[in-house]
N, C-alpha and C positions, 0 to 999 in steps of 0.2 A: 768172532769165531772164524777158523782157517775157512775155506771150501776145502772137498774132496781131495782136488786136484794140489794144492799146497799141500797137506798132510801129506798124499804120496810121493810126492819130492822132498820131504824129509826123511818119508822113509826110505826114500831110494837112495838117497845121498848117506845113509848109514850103513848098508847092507853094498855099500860101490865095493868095498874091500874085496868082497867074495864071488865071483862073477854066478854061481848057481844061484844063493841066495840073491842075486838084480832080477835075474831071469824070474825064478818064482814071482818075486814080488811086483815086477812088470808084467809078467801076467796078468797077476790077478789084478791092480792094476787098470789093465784094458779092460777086463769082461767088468768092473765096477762103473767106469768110465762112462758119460755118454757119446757120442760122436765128436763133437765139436771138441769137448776137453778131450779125448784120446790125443786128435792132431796138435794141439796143443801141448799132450806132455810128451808126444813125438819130437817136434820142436827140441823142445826144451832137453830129452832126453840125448839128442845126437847133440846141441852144441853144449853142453856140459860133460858128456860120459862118450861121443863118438872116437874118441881115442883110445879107449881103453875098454869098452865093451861093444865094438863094433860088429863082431858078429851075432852077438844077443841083441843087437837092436836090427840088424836086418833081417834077423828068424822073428821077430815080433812085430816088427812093422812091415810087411814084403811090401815092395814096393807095389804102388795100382795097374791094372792090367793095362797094358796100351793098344788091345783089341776093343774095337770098337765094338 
């Protein structure tokens, strides 16, 4: 059986075509997610999809505060 985190890289990798529906489904996505897998399908989501859906991945992942 897949995990979570495989299942939503399938479905992201169907829905790449349309950049709202990546957005939607990378939302939801995150809020499913728990920590550790988020940054993982962050990972994953910029070195597969950071060429072509690069600013839906910097509105969903902002980068971490660098105030201490």
């Amino acid at each position: 059986m897949a995990s979570m985190l495989e299942y939503i890289k399938i479905i992201l990798q169907k829905v790449s075509f349309d950049r709202r529906l990546f957005e939607k489904e990378l939302r939801k996505a995150i809020r499913m997610l728990m920590p550790a897998e988020v940054k993982r399908l962050r990972n994953w989501c910029y070195e597969n999809y950071g060429a072509m859906h690069l600013a839906v991945l910097n509105n969903c992942f902002p980068l971490p505060s660098t105030l201490g």
